[in-house]
C-alpha positions as CSV (number, residue, x, y, z in Angstrom):
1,X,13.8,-32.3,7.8
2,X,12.9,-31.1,11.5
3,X,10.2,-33.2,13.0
4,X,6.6,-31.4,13.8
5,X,6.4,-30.8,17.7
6,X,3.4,-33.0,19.7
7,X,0.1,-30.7,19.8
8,X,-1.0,-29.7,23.6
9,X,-4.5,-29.1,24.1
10,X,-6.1,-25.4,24.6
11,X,-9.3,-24.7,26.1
12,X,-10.7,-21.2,24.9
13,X,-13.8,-19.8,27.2
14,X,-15.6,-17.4,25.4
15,X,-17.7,-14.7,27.3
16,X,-20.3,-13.1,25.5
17,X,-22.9,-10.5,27.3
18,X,-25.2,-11.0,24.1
19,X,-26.0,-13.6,21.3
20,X,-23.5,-13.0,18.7
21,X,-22.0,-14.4,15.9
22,X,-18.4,-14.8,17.0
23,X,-15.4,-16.0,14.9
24,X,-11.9,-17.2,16.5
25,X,-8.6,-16.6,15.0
26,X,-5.0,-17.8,16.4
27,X,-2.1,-16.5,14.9
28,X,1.5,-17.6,16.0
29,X,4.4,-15.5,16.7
30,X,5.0,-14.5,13.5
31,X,2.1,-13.3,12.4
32,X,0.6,-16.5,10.4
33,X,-2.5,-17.7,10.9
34,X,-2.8,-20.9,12.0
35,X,-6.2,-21.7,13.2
36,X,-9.7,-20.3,12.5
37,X,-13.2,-21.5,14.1
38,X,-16.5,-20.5,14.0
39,X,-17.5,-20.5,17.4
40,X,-21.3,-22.1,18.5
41,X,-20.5,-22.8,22.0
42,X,-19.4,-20.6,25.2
43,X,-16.2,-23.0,24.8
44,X,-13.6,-24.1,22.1
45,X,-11.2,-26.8,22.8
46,X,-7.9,-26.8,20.1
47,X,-4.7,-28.1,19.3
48,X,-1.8,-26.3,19.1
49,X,1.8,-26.6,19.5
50,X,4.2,-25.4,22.5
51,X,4.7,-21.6,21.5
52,X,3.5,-18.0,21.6
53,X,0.0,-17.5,20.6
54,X,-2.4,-14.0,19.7
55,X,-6.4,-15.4,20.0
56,X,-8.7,-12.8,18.5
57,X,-12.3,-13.1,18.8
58,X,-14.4,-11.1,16.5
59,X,-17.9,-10.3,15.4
60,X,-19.0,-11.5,12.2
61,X,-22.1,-9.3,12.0
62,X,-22.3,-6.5,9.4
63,X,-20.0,-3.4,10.0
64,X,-23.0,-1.0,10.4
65,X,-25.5,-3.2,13.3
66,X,-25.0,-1.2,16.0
67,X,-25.5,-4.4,18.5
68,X,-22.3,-5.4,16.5
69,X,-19.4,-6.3,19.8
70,X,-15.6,-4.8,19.7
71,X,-12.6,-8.1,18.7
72,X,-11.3,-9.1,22.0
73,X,-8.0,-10.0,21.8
74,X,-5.2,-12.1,24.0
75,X,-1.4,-13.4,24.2
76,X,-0.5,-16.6,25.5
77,X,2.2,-19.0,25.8
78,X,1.2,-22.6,25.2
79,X,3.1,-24.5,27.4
80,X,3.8,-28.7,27.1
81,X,0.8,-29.4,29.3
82,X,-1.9,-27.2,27.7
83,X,-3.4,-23.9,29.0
84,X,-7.0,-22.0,29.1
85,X,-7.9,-18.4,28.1
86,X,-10.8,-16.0,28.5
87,X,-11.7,-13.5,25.9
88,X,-14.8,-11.4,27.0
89,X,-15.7,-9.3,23.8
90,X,-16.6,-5.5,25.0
91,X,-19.5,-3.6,23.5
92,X,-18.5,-1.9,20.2
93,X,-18.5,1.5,19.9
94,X,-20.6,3.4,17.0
95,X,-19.7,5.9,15.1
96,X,-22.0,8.0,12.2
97,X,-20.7,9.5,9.9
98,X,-22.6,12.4,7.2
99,X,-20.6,12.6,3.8
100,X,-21.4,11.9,0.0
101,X,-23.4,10.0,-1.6
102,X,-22.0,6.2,-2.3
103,X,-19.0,7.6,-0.6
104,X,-16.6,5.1,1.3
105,X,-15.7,5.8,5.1
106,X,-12.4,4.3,6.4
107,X,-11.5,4.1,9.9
108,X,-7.8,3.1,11.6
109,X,-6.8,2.9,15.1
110,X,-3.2,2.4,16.5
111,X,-4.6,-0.2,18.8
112,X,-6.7,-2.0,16.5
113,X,-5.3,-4.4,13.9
114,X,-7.1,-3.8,10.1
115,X,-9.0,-1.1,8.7
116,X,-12.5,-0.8,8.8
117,X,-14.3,0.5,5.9
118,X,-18.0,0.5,5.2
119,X,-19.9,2.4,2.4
120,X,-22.6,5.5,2.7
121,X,-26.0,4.9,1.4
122,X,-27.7,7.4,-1.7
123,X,-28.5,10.2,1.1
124,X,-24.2,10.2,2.6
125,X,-25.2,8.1,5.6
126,X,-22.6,5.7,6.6
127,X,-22.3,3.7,10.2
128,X,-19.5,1.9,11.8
129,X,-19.7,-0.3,14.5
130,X,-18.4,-3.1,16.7
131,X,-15.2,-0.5,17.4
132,X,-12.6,-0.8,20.5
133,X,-12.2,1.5,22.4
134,X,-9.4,4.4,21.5
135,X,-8.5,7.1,19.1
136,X,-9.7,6.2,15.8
137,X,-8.7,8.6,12.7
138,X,-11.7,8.6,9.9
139,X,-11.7,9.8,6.5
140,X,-13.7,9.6,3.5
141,X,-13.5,9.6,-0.2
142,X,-16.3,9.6,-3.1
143,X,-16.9,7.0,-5.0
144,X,-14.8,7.5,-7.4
145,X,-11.8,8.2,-5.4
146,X,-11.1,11.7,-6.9
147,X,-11.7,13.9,-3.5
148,X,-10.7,12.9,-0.3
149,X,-12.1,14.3,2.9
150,X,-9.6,16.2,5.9
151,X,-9.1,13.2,8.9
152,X,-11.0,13.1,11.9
153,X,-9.8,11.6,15.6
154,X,-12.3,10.6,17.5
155,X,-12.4,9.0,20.8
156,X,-14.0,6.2,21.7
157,X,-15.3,4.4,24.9
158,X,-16.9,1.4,25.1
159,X,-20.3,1.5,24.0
160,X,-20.3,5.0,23.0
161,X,-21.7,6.5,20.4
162,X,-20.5,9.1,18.1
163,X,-21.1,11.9,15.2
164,X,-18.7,13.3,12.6
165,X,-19.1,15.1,9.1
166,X,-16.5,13.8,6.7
167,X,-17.2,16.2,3.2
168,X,-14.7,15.2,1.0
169,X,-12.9,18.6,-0.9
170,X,-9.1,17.6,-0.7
171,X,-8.3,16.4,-4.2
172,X,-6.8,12.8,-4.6
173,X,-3.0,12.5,-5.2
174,X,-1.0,10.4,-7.9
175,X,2.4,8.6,-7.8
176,X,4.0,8.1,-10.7
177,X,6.8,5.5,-9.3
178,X,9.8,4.7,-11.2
179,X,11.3,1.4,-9.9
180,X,15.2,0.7,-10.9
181,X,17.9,-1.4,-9.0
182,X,21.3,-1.3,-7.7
183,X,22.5,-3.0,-11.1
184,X,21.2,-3.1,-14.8
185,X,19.1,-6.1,-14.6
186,X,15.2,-4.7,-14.7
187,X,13.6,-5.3,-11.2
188,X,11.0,-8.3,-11.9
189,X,8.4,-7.3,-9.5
190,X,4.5,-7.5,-10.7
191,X,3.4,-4.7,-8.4
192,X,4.0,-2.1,-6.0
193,X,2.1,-0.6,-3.0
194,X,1.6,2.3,-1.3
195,X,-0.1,2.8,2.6
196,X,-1.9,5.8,3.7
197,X,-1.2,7.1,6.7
198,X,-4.8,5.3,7.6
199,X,-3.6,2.0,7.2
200,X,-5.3,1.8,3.5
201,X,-3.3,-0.1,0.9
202,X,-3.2,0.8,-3.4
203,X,-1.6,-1.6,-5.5
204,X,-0.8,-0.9,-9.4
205,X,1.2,-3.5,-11.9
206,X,4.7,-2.8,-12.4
207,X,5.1,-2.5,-16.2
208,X,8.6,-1.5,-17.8
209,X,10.2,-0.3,-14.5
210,X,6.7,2.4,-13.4
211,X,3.8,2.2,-11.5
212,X,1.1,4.5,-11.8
213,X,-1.2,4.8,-8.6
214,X,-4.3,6.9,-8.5
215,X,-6.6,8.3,-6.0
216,X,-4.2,8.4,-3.2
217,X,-4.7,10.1,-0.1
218,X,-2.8,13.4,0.4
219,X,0.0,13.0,3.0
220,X,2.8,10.6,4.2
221,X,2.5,8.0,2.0
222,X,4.8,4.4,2.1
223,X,6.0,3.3,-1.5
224,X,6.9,-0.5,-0.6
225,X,8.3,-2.8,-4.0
226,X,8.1,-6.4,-2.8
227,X,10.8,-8.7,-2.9
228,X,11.3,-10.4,-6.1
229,X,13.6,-12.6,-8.0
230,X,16.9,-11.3,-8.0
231,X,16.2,-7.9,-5.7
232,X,15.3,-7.4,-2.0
233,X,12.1,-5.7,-1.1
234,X,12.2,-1.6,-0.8
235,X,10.1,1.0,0.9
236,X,10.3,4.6,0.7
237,X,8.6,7.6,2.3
238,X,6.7,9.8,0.5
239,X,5.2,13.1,0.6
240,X,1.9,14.1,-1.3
241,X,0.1,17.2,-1.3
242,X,-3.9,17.7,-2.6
243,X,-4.0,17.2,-6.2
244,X,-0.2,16.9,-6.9
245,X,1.7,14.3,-9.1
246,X,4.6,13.0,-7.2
247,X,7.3,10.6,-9.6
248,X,9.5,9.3,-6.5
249,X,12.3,6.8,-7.7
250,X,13.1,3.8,-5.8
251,X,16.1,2.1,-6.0
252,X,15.7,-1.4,-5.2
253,X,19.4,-3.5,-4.0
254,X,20.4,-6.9,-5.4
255,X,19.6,-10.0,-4.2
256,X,21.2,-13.7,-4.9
257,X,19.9,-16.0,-7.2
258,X,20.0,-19.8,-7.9
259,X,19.7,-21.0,-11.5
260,X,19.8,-24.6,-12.8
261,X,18.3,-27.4,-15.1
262,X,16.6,-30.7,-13.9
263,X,17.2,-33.3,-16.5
264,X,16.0,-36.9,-16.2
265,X,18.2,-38.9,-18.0
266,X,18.9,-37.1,-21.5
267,X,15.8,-35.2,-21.4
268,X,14.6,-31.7,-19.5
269,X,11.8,-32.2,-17.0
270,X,9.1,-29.8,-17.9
271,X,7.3,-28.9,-14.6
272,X,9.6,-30.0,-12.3
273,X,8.9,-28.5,-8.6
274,X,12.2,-27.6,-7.1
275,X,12.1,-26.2,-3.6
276,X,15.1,-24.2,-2.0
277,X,15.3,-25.5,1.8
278,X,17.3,-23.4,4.6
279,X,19.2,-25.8,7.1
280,X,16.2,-25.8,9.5
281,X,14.7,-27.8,7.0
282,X,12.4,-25.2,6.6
283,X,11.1,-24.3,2.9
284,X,12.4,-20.8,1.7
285,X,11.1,-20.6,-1.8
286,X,9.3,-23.1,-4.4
287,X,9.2,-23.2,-8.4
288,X,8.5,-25.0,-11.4
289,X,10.8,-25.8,-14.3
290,X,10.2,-24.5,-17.8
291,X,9.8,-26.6,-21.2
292,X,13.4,-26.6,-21.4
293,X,13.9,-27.9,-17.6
294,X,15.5,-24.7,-16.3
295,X,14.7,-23.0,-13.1
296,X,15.8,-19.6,-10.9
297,X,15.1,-19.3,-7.5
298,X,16.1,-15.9,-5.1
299,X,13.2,-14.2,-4.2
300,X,14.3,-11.5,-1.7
301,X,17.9,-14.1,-1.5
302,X,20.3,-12.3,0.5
303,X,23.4,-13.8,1.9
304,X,22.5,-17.3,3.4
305,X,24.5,-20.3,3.9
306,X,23.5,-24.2,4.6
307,X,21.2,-24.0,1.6
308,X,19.7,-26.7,-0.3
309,X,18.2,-27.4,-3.4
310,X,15.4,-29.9,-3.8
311,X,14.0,-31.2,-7.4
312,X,11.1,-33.3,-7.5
313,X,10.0,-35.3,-10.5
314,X,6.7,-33.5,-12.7
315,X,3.9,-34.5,-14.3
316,X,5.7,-36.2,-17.0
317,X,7.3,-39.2,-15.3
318,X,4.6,-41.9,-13.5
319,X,7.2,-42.4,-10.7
320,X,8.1,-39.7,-8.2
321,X,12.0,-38.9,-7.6
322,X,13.9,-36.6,-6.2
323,X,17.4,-35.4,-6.1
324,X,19.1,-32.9,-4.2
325,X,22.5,-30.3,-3.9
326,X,23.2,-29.4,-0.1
327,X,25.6,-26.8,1.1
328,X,24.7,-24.3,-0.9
329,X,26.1,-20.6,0.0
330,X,24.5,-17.6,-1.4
331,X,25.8,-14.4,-1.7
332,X,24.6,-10.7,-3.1
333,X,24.7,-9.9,-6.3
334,X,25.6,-13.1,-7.5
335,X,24.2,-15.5,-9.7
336,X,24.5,-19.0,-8.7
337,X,24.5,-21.5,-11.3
338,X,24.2,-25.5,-10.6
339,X,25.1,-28.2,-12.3
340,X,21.9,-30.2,-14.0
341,X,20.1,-32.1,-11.6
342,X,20.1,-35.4,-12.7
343,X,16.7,-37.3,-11.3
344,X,16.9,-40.7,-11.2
345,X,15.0,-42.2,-14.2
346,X,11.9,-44.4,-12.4
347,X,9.9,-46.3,-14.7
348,X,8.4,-45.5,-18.3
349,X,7.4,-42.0,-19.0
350,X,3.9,-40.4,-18.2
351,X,1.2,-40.1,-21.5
352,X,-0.9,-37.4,-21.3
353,X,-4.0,-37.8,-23.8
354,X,-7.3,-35.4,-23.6
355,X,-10.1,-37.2,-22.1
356,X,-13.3,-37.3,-24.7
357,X,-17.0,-37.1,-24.3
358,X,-18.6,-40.6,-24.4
359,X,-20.8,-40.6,-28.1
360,X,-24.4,-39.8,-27.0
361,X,-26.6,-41.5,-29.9
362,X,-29.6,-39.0,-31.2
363,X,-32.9,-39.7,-29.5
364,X,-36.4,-39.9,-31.7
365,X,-39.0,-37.7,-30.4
366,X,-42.1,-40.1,-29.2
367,X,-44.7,-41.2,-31.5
């Protein structure tokens, strides 16, 4: 296993014209999130390790106060010795917007990471604020997502403030996506998504190999089916018109799998965690064994090599063991199967009983 690297100290100044309600996030080069704070002073001291960072500083007040301030965002490399930033949040553009009743406003900009959405009131009046600056793209759709509204770009400045009339007339769209693989094993993900081309995400459950998803907005739509055990993720392109009823397939390839039983001396461990660790020492995937003590790992698996498999006593043994099989090569389209793995027996076996309710004896009422 690969030893954590020593934290470095990172002073954050914050810069705010107004009293706000601020919130910091700091993702890592990858995109996780590693840190978030609620911030109650003009500074913010953290701990971080040596790396590329993203700091984002947004406004926690509702979507439609117009004092609301526009995230201010900023990349920085932490180096050994520490470092110090400035993020000065700008003030947020406002945009109103006249559509339906109960209706729901969504707003996207290239620039800006999210979607904003925010609700009308009874009378169509909806209100966005706290927006950067740039080319924003807002649409609408009633509340029952049957009618969509044509898209509107807007420009924003800092500050500004802005009118549109979003009537939604464009009827919603439906996919009816069939999901299949490269091979006759049925593709074991639970759902699938599709992304407008405003940033907006619909997920349905994947039952017997089709996913129905309704209310769609008409246009370039992206069919993603996440990775799952035994297939790689997929995404496809697709294009819907007002009102139609696309049925795209999507053809999802193979993927490696790892398949075993953990056994403590003659008898299956039920519960069992078993871990799949890449030669970093990093964790790739984690499960838990069935009744029986068998397992399968290989979600999204492709071809990898310096592999290794990690089983860890459940809650049916008192003492925690462990045992391992290292080198492992995987390859796609094929099922590995291991050996059982044997876990060292560690002291008497756990007993489980349910926990009871002390007797209360009835009370008298009082003379």
């Amino acid at each position: 296993m690969t030893t954590p690297p020593c934290s470095t100290a990172v002073v954050v100044d914050v810069l705010v014209p107004t009293p706000s309600i601020l919130a910091l996030r700091v993702d890592d080069a990858t995109g996780r999130t590693v840190r978030r704070r609620r911030v109650r002073d003009s500074r913010v001291a953290l701990d971080l390790p040596a790396g590329g960072y993203r700091f984002t500083l947004t406004d926690d007040r509702a979507p439609h106060d117009p004092a609301r301030l526009a995230p201010a965002s900023a990349d920085l490399v932490v180096p050994a010795a520490g470092a110090r930033i400035a993020l000065r949040p700008s003030p947020g553009a406002v945009v109103a917007v006249a559509t339906a009743p109960w209706a729901v406003v969504a707003a996207s900009c290239a620039g800006a990471a999210g979607l904003v959405e925010t609700r009308a009131d009874g009378e169509g009046r909806a209100v966005l604020a706290g927006l950067r600056p740039g080319a924003w793209v807002v649409a609408a759709h009633d509340r029952r997502r049957d009618l969509w509204s044509p898209a509107a770009t807007v420009d924003l400045a800092a500050g500004s403030r802005t009118a549109v009339d979003l009537v939604p007339t464009l009827p919603a769209a439906r996919l009816l996506v069939q999901v299949g693989g490269t091979d006759r094993r049925p593709v074991r993900a639970t759902d699938v998504l599709v992304t407008d081309d405003l940033g907006r995400t619909t997920r349905a459950p994947l039952r017997d190999g089709v996913a129905d998803l309704r209310g769609l907005r008409p246009g370039t739509l992206l069919v993603v089916v996440p990775a799952s055990v035994g297939h790689r993720g997929a995404v496809t392109p697709v294009e819907a018109g007002p009102g139609s009823v696309v049925a795209p397939r999507v053809t999802v390839p193979v993927g490696a799998t790892v398949a075993g039983r953990v056994v403590q001396g003659r008898r299956p461990q039920h519960a069992a965690v078993v871990a799949l660790v890449d030669e970093d020492g990093r964790e790739v995937e984690r499960t838990r064994t069935d009744p029986a003590g068998r397992f399968e790992l290989g979600r999204g698996l492709g071809v990898r090599a310096g592999l290794t498999v990690v089983a860890t006593t459940g809650p049916e043994t008192l003492h925690v063991t462990r045992a391992a099989v290292a080198d492992l090569a995987t390859y796609a389209g094929v099922r590995h199967h291991l050996a059982d793995l044997a876990l060292p027996v560690g002291g008497p076996a756990a007993v489980w009983r349910a926990r009871r309710a002390p007797a209360t004896p009835p009370r008298l009422p009082h003379a």
